[in-house]
N, C-alpha and C positions, 0 to 999 in steps of 0.2 A: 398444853398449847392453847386452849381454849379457854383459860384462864388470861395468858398474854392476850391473845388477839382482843378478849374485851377490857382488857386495861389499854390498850391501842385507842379502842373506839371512846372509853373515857377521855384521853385527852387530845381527841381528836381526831384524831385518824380515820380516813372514810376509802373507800374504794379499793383501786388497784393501787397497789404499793411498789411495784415496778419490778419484785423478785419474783415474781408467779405465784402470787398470794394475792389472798385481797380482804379488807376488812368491812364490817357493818358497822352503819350501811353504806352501801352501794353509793346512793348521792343523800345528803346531808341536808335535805330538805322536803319542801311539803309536796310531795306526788304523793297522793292519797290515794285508795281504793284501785290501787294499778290491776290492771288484766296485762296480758304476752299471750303470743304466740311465736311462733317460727314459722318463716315459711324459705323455703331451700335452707343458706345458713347465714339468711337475716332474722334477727327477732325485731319485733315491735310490739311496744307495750303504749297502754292509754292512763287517763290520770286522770281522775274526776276535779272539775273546778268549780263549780258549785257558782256563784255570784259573780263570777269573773269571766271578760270577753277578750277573744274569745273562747271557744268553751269549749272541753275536750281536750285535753293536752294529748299529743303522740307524739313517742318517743321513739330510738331506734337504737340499736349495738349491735356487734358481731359477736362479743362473746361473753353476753347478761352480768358484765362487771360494769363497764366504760358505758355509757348510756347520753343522747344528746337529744334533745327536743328537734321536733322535724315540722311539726306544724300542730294544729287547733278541726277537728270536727265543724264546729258548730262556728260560723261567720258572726251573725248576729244573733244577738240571744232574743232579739222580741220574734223571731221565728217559733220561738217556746212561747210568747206572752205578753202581754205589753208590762207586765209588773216590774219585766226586767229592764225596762228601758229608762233614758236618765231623768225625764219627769215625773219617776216614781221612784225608781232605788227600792223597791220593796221584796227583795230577795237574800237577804242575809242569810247564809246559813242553808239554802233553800238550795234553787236552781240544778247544776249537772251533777247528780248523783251517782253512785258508781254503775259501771256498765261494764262490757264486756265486748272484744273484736276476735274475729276469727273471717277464716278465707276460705271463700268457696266459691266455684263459680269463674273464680280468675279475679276475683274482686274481694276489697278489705271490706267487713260490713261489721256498724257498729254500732248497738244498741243501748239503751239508757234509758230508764225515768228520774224524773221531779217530781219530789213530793207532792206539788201539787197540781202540774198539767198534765202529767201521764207519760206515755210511753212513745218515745221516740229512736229515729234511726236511719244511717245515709250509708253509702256507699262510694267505693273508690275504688280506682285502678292501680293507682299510686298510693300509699298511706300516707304524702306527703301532702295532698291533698293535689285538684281541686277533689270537695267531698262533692257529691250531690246534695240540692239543698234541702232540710233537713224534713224527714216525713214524720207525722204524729199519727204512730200505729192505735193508740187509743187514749181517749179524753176520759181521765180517771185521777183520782187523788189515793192516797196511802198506800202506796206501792212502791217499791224499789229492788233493784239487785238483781240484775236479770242476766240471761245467756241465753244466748240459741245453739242449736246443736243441729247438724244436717245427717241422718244415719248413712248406712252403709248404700241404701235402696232409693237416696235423695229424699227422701222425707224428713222434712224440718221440725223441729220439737224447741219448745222456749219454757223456759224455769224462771220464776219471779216469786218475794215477798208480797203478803197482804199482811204490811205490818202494823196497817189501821185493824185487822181483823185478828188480832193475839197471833199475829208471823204464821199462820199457816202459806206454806209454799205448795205453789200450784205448777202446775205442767199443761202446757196446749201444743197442740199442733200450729205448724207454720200451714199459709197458704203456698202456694206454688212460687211465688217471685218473692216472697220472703216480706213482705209489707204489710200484711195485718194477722191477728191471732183468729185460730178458727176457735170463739169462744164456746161451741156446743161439743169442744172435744176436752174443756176442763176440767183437769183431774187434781185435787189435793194428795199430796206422795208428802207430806211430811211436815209436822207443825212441832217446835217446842218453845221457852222462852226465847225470845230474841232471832232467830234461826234468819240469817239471811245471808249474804258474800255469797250466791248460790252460782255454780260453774258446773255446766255437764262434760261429761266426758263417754267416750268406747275406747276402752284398751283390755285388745288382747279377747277383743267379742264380749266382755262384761261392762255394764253401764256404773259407770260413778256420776254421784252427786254430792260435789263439794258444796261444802254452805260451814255458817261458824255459828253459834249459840252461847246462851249466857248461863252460866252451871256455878255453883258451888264447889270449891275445892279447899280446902285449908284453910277452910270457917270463910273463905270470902268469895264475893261475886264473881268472877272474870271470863272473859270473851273466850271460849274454844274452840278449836279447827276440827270437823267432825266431817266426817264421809258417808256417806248411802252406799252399798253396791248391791248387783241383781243381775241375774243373765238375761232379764225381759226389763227392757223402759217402763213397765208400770208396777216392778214389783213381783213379788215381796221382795223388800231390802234387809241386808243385815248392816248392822251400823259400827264404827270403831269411831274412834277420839286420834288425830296424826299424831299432836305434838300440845304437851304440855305449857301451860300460862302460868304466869304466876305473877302480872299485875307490873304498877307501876314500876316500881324500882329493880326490879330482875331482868328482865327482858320486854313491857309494855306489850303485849298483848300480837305477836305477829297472827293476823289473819285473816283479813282481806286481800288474795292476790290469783295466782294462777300456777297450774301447772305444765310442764312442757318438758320434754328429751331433745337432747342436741343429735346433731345430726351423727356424732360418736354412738351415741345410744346414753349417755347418763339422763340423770333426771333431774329438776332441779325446780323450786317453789321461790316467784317472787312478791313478794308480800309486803306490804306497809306496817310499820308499830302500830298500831291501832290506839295506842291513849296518845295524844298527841301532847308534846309540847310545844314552846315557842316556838321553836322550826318546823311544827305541824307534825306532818305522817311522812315519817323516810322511808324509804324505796331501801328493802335488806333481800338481800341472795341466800338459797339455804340448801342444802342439798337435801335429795329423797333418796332413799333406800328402799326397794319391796319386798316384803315377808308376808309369805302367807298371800299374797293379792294382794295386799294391801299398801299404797304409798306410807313411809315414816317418813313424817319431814324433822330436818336437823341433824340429833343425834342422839341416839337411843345408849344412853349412857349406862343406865341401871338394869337394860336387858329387860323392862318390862314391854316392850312392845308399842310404847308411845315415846315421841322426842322429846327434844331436848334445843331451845334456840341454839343458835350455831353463831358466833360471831366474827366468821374469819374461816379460810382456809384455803386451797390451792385453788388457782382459778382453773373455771371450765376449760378455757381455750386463750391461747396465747400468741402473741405477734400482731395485736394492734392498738390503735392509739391510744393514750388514757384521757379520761376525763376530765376536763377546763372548764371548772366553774365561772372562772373569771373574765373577765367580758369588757371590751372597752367599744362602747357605741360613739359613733361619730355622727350619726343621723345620715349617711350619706347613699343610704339608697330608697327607694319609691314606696317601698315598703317593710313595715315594723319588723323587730327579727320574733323569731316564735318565743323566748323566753320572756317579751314582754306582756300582760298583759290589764285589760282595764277593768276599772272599778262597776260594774253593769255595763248595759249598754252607753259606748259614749255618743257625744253631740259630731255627727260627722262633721259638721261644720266651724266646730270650735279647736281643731289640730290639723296639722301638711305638715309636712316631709317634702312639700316643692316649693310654696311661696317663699323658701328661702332656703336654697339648696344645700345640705350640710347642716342641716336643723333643724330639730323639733319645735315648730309654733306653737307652742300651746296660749291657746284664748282665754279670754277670761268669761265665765259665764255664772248667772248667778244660781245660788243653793236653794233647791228648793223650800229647805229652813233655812232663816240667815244665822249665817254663825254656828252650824251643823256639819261638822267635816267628814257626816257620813252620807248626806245628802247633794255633796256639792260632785257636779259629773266631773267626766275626763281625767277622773287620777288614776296616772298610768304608773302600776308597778310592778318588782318580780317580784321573783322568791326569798328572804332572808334566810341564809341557809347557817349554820352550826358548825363551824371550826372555829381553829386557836386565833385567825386571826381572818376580822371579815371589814373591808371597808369602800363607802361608795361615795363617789366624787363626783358633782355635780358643775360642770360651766356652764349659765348661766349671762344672756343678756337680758338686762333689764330696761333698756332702752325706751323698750316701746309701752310701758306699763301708765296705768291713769289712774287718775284718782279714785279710791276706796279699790284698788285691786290688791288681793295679794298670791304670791305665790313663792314654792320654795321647795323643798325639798320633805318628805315623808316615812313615818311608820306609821301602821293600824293593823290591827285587829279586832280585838273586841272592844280597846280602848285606840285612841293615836295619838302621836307625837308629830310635832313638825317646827323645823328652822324654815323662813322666809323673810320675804322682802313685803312690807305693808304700805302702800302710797296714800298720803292722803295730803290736801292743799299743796300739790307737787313736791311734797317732800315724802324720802324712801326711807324709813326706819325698821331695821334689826328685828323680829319678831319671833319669838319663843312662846310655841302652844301646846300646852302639855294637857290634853284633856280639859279645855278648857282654861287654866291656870296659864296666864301670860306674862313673859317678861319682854319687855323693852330695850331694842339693844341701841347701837350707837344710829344715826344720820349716815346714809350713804351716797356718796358725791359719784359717782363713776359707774359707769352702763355696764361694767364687766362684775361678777361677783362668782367666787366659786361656795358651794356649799356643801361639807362634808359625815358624812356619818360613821361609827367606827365601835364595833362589841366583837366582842371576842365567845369563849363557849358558855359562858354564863347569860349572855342576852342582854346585858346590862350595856343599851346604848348611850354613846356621847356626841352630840355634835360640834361642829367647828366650820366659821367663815373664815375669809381670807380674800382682800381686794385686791391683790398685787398679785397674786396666780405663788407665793412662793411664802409667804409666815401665815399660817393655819393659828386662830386664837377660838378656843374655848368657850361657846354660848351656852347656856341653858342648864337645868338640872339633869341628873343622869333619868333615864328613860329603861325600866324594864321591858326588853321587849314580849309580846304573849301570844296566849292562842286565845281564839272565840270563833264564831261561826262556825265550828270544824273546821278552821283554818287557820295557820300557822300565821307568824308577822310577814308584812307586805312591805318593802319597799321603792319610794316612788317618789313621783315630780305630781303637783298641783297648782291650779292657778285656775281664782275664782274672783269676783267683786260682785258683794251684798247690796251695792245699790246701783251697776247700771250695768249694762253687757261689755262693756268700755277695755281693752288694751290687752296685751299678751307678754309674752317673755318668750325665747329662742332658745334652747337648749343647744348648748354646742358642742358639747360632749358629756357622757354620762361613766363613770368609770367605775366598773367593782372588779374589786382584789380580794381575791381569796388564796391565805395560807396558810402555814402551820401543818400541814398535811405530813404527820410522820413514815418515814420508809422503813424496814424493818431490813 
């Protein structure tokens, strides 16, 4: 059976499959470093974004298959720095690192460092936000991967990497409202290579300390999911390995995520692939078994005592909606929906959602390099996600565009692609920029243009204009899409001009289709 379900996930297949199975992963894109909880029998899980506003992704499901973004932590990211903001762009790669949410108190509280401003963390009623605006528990750099844990007695305790210090993981006490570390109560409980994804846990009156490490198996490197336990928070621990890796092409590395029991009583690990491809770090479901004390995540195939990924299998709970990738925006409310979002901090001045009701304005503003499409702000995009069949559709007026503006439709990651409209001595011409490399398309006479993008599971993007809203023609060379920053391909809308702040473009709708989703 486990054989099928990941021939399923090869070509394609992701989710709930509508028989009371569901396959991996879960959602078919880049939710990295995800945390869960449950609280009665909603879960909600977080998603580090790293260079993207805004920051924090959370998510929600009834039954940890079907999962939907609900809102963003973090507003503005110069709340973390000014590095983030769009007269710098100098956060690649950098920025919301994973974190960890859990409920206490009657409230979601959710922590996180950046590698390089430190340790941050807000609070909420709702998960759906508003959060509280965002607190910086400590001004520190090489740090990451953190949890808090509140004991039986209300005393708070927090787990983090010092992975500037060879990944020795530390333990402090919380103060009383949960806002700063009491740092004369740190304790080092555990250092190897790599040691970090650190989660505490009390089950069953014994302390776990999840965290993953970099070990040797089978002549090669690869990331393992490894556990601490103890009947006292400082030790001694005995330590086990959950679930076997085995690297790029087997399973990619599940183990950054979290664990949690439904309100049945199962148990169940959600975790990201950890070597990321084009589509980044997907969100996979796994079950756990306990033997011995000990959580097995997956499936313990060989009876040694450590798993085995799981790609597929009967869902936890059953009787509610499945998951809708696909998304047709009309711009027609005040505010952006949560699956969008932007490249750093953008130019609040340079997009509305109201000077023109039912549209995206995007302005035109110039790159901090000219001719640098990793510098240029306000480019707003989602996620490109990984099925048989993925496409996004752009309307688009160009009405209002000026001289040396251009704008148009996007991929990036660590390299970008992009179809657009280029104006210069009032005339609009066809433009193809593939990392630099331009091709020049026809003269466009007409204020309407749709622009579209189209890869299936190889990533291997195409795009296509179309001035009459109904024949779609072929531009540009084909575009692999990739990963860089720690993060999957991006797609999205831009509109910049190298020499004046001069003109915009409307978006009037933005359309992604997602299918090929096989049912079993």
């Amino acid at each position: 059976m486990e054989a099928n379900y990941h021939l399923l996930s090869k070509k394609g297949a992701w989710g709930d499959q509508g028989d009371g199975t569901y396959v991996n992963p879960v959602l078919p894109g880049d939710y990295s470093d995800p945390d869960v909880i449950r609280v009665g029998d909603d879960y909600y899980a977080i998603s580090s974004t790293l260079h993207c506003s805004p920051g924090m992704a959370v998510l929600h499901s009834k039954d940890l298959v079907n999962w939907k973004m609900i809102g963003h932590v973090v507003q503005d990211l110069t709340s973390i720095g000014p590095e983030y903001n769009n007269d710098r762009m100098n956060r690649y790669g950098r920025g919301v690192w994973a974190g960890a949410i859990r409920f206490h108190k009657g409230r979601y509280w959710v922590y996180f460092f950046t590698p390089d401003e430190g340790l941050f963390m807000s609070t909420a009623a709702d998960p759906a936000g508003p959060w509280e605006p965002l607190h910086q528990v400590w001004a520190v750099s090489g740090w990451d991967d953190c949890c808090p844990f509140w004991d039986d007695d209300g005393q708070g305790y927090f787990v983090a990497t010092n992975f500037s210090d060879n990944y020795h993981i530390h333990l402090f006490k919380l103060s009383e409202d949960g806002r700063e570390l009491l740092h004369d109560t740190d304790t080092i409980i555990h250092q190897y290579k790599g040691s970090e994804a650190n989660k505490i846990y009390k089950i069953d009156g014994t302390y776990y300390f999840f965290h993953s490490e970099v070990r040797r198996e089978e002549g090669v490197e690869v990331r393992v999911v490894m556990m601490l336990r103890s009947a006292h928070i400082y030790g001694p621990y005995e330590e086990k390995e959950l679930i076997h890796t085995h690297g790029q092409e087997v399973d990619r590395e599940p183990n950054q995520g979290g664990l949690l029991q439904t309100v049945d009583g199962d148990w169940f690990f959600i975790s990201h692939q950890g070597i990321g491809g084009w589509e980044g770090r997907t969100l996979h479901l796994l079950p756990v078994t306990w033997i011995d004390g000990w959580p097995i995540i997956g499936s313990d195939t060989d009876g040694d005592g450590i798993g085995e990924m799981v790609w597929g299998g009967r869902k936890p709970i059953n009787g509610h909606l499945t998951t809708v990738l696909a998304s047709h925006d009309d711009f027609d409310r005040e505010v952006l929906e949560p699956y969008w979002e932007w490249n750093h901090q953008p130019r609040a001045d340079k997009w509305s959602l109201t000077e023109r009701p039912g549209h995206m304005r995007l302005y035109a503003c110039q790159p901090i390099e000219k001719d640098i499409f990793f510098t240029v702000c306000n480019v707003l995009s989602q996620r490109a996600y990984r099925t048989a069949h993925n496409s996004v559709t752009a309307k688009i007026d160009i009405g209002g565009m000026a001289d040396g503006q251009e704008a148009g439709l996007c991929h990036f990651s660590k390299t970008y692609c992009t179809i657009g409209v280029h104006q210069q001595n009032g005339t609009r011409l066809l433009k193809f920029n593939h990392s630099g490399a331009i091709a020049w398309g026809p003269a466009l006479t007409g204020n309407t243009l749709w622009l579209r993008s189209v890869w299936n599971l190889d990533g291997i993007n195409r795009f296509q204009y179309c001035v009459d809203g109904e024949k779609f023609i072929s531009f540009g060379d084909a575009y692999q899409l990739g990963w860089g920053h720690y993060r999957g391909d991006r797609v999205g809308l831009y509109s910049y001009n190298c020499e004046s702040e001069q003109g915009y473009v409307d978006v009037d709708q933005f359309g992604y289709e997602v299918s090929g989703v096989e049912k079993r």
